[in-house]
N, C-alpha and C positions, 0 to 999 in steps of 0.2 A: 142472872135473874132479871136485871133489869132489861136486857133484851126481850124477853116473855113478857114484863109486864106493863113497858112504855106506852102503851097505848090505850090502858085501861080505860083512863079519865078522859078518854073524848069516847068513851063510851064502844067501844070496840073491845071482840076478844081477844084473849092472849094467843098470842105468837105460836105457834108449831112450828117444831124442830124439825128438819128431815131424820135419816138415820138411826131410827129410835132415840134422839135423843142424847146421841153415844159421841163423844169429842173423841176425834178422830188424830193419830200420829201426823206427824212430818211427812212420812213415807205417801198416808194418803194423800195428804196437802200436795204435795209435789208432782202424783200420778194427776191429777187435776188440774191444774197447773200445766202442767206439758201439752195435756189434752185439747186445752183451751187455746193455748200456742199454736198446736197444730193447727186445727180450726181455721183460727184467726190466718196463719197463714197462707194455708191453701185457698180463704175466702180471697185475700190480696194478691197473692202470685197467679193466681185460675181464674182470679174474677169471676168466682162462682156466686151464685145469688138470684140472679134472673127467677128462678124457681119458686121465689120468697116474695116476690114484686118489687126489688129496686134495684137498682143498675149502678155499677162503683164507675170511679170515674175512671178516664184512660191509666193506664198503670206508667205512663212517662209523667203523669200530673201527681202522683205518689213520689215519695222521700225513696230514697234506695230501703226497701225493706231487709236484708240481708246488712246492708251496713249499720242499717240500726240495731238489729239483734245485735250484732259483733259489740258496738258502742254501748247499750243497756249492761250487757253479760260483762264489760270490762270496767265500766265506773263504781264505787263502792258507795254506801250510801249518804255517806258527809258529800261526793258530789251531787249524787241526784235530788237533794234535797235545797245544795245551791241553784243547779240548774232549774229548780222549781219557783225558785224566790224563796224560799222557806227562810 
């Protein structure tokens, strides 16, 4: 609830929910999730974008994108949360 109603007091309406509203499983979490992965990847390995008005930089000045999935997908999250400072 307090998502919907943080903002009331600086005088603004309440929040809308997408999806009527409806808390959505794991399963959909995950297809969205993936989809966003794809995206993001083909945006860095195609350097797709120009379309959008900004330009990525050469892909040799990028991290190996492929090594860091492998590295994300194999740390569990007491590391990622080191690797953060947390």
């Amino acid at each position: 609830e307090w998502f919907r109603t943080y903002k009331i007091p600086d005088g603004k309406p309440p929040n809308k929910f997408a999806l009527g509203e409806a808390c959505m499983g794991a399963a959909y979490a995950h297809k969205v999730i993936h989809e966003t992965h794809t995206f993001w990847y083909d945006l860095v390995k195609n350097r797709l974008g120009g379309e959008f008005g900004f330009e990525l930089p050469q892909i040799e000045t990028l991290r190996d994108v492929d090594a860091d999935t492998r590295m994300v997908r194999t740390l569990s999250d007491p590391e990622l949360m080191k690797m953060a400072g947390a």
